[in-house]
C-alpha positions in Angstrom: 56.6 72.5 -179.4 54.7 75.5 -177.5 53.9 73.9 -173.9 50.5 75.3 -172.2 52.5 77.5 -170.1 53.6 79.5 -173.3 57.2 77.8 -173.8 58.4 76.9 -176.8 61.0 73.4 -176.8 63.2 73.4 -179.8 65.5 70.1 -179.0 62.9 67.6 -177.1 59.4 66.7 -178.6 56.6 66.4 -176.2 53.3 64.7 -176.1 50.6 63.1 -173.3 49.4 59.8 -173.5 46.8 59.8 -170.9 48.2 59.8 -167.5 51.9 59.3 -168.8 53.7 62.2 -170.2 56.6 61.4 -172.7 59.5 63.7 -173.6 62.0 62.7 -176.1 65.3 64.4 -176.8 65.3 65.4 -180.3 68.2 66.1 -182.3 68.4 62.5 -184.0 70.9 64.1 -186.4 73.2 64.5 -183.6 72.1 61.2 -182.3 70.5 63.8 -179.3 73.7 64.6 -178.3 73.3 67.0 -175.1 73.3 70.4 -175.1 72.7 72.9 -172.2 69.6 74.0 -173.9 67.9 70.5 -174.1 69.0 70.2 -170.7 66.6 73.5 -169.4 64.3 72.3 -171.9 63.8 68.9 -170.2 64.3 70.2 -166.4 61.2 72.4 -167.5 59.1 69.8 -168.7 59.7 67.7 -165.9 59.0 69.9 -163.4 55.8 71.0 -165.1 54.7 67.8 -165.4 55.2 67.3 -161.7 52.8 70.3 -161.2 50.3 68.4 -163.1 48.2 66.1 -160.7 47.2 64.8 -164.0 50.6 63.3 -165.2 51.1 60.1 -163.0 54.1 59.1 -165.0 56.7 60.4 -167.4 58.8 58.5 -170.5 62.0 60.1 -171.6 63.5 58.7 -174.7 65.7 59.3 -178.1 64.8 59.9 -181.5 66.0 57.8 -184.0 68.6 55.5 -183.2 70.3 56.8 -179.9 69.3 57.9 -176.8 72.1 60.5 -176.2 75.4 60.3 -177.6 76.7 62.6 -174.9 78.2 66.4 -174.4 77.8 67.5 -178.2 81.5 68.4 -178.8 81.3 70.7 -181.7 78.6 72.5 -180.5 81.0 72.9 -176.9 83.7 74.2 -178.7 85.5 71.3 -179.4 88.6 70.9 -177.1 87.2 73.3 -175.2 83.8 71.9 -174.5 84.6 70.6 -170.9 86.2 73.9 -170.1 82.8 75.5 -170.4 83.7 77.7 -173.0 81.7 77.6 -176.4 78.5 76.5 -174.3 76.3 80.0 -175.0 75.5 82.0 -172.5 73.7 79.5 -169.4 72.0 82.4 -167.6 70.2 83.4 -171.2 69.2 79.8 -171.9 67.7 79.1 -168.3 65.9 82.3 -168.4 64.2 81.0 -171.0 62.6 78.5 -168.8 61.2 79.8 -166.3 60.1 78.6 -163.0 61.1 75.1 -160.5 64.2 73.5 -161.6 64.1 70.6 -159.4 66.4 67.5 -160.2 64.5 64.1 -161.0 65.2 62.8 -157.4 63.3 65.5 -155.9 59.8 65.7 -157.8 57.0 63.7 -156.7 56.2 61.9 -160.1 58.2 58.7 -161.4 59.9 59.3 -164.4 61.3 55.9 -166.6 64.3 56.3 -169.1 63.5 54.4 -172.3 67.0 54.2 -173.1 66.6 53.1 -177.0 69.9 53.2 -178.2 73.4 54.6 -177.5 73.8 56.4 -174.1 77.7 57.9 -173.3 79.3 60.1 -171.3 76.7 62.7 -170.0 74.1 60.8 -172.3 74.6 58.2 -169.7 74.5 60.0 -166.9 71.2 61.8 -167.5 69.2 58.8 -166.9 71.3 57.2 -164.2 69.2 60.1 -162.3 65.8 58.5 -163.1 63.6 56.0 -160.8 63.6 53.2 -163.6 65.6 52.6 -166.6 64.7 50.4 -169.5 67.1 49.6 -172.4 68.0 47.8 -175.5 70.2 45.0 -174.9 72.4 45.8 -177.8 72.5 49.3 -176.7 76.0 51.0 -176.4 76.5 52.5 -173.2 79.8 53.5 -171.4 81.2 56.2 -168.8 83.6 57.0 -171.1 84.7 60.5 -169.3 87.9 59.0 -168.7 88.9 58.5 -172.3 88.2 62.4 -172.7 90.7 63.2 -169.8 88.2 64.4 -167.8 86.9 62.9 -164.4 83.0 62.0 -164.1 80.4 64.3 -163.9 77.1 64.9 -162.3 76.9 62.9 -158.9 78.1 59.6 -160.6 81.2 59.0 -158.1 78.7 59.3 -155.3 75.6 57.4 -156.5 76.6 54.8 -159.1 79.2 52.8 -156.3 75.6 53.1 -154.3 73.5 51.6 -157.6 75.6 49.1 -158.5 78.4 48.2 -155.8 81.9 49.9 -155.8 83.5 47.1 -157.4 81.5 46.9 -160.7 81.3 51.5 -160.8 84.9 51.2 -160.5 85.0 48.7 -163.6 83.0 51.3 -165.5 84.0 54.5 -164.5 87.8 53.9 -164.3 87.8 51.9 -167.8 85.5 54.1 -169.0 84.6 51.2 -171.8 81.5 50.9 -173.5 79.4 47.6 -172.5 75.7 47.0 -173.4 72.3 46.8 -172.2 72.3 43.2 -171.3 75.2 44.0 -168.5 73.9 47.1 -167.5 70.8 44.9 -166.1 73.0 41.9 -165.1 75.1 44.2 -162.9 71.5 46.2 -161.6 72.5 49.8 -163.5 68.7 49.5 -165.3 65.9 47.8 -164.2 65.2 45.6 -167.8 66.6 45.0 -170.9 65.0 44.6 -174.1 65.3 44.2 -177.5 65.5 47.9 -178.7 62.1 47.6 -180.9 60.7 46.8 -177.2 62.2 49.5 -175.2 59.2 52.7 -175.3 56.3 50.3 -175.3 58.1 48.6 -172.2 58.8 51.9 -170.6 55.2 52.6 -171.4 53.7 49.8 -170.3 55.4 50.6 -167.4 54.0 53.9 -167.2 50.5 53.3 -167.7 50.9 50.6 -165.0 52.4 52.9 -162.6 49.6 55.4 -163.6 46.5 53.1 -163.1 47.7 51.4 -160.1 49.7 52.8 -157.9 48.7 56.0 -155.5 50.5 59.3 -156.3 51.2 60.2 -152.9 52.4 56.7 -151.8 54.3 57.0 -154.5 56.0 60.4 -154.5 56.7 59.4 -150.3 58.5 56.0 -151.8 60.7 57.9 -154.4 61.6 60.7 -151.5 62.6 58.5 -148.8 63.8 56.0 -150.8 66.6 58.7 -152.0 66.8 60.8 -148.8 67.6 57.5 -147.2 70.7 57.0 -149.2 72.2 59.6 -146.9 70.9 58.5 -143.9 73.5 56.4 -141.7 71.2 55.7 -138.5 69.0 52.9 -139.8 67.0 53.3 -136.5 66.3 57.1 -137.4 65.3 56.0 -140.7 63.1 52.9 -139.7 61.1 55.5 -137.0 60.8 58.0 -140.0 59.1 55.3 -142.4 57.4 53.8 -139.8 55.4 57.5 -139.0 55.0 57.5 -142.4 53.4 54.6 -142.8 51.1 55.3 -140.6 50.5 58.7 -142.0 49.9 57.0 -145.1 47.6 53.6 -143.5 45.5 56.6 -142.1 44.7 58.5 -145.9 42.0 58.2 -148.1 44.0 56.3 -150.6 44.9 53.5 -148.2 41.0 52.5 -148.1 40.7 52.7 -151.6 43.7 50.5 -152.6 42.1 48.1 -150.2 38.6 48.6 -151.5 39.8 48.4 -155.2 41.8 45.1 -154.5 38.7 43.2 -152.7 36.1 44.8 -155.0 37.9 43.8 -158.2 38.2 46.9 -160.0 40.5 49.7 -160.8 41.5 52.6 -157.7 40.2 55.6 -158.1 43.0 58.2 -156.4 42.1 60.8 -154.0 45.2 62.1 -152.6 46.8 64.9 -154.6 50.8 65.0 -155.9 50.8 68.2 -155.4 48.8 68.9 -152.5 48.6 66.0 -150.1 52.1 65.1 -149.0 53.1 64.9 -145.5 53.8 68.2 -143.6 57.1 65.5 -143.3 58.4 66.0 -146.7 57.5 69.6 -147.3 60.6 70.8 -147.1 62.2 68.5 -149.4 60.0 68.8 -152.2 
């Protein structure tokens, strides 16, 4: 698909319903196993869609019956794959994608993981790095770097002891088993679980919800703080920083029209922009 910025996608499918943008990873053949090219592909969209005061939400999901079966080892170069060899030339494919290449964590709009099906390895880690995760409870999931001979990637040692509690990441990461969707939400690693013919209208209804009722800017402030605070260790630096915040916020359009929305009965209508309106605060970590 050719996006309205003149890029073409060739292993995720794109669409807009309304105010929720949906990307799904496309190689069902390959049960969407990842490649570095679908990763530029969706770091793009995502990041245009966070330029887009119009997309209050975005879905990312699998085609078919998984939602990524991992580091495509064939296409890596087989034993080579974690080596890095085999993997094209990197500085060709991002080229091809031009502009902001900003991590999930760091853009302003909530994006949901409808994980449908299986999710390993670094098919596993890619939504770990979204705000919400919905998944089928039969889905087969599972860290399984380990059983490659290969530690875990991304950020996972750092975040997932923060996600879940050291205890139960060290169960995962160390065992490197597969478990399902049911025990991913008993042990908090994604928000719901689902039966898998559930999981995309979930994540949309989620979506839509997020996208009707919630205001962009408080929104985008939540997600940043919320993150940036996972760093912070002086919870009275951290409590003065939200509380300014706060006010900032308690002081913007959007505050009287959440109010005036919930006494007058009827939906809010936005004013703040996404992409325009955030606190002088947060500039710098946009």
């Amino acid at each position: 698909m050719t996006t309205d910025v003149g890029v073409t996608y060739e292993q995720i499918a794109v669409e807009r319903d309304g105010p929720v943008a949906i990307a799904t990873l496309n190689r069902p053949e390959r049960m969407n196993a990842w490649t570095w090219q679908m990763s530029m592909e969706l770091t793009h969209f995502l990041n245009v869609c966070d330029a887009d005061d119009a997309v209050r939400a975005v879905v990312v999901t699998g085609a078919g019956k998984a939602f990524c079966a991992g580091a495509d080892l064939e296409q890596g170069g087989g034993g080579n794959t974690f080596a890095g060899d085999g993997l094209g030339d990197r500085r060709e494919i991002a080229d091809r994608y031009p502009g902001p290449k900003k991590g999930v964590q760091d853009l302003s709009t909530p994006v949901i993981a409808a994980i449908n099906g299986a999710a390993v390895g670094a098919g596993l880690t890619l939504p770990i790095e979204y705000d919400l995760r919905i998944a089928a409870d039969d889905a087969k999931l599972g860290f399984v770097f380990n059983r490659r001979g290969v530690m875990p990637d991304a950020d996972l040692l750092w975040f997932l002891p923060k996600l879940i509690g050291l205890s139960r990441a060290m169960d995962l990461l160390l065992t490197a088993r597969i478990f399902d969707g049911k025990l991913a939400e008993q042990w908090g690693l994604v928000s719901r679980s689902v039966p898998k013919d559930e999981v995309l209208p979930t994540a949309l209804e989620m979506a839509h919800d997020i996208a009707r009722n919630v205001g962009p800017v408080s929104a985008a402030i939540t997600k940043k703080l919320a993150y940036q605070f996972l760093e912070e260790m002086d919870r009275g630096h951290a409590l003065r920083f939200q509380s300014k915040l706060f006010g900032w916020t308690g002081r913007q359009a959007d505050a009287r029209e959440g109010i005036m929305a919930f006494l007058e009965k009827r939906a809010p209508e936005w004013k703040l922009s996404k992409t325009k309106d955030l606190p002088d605060e947060l500039r710098d970590v946009t």
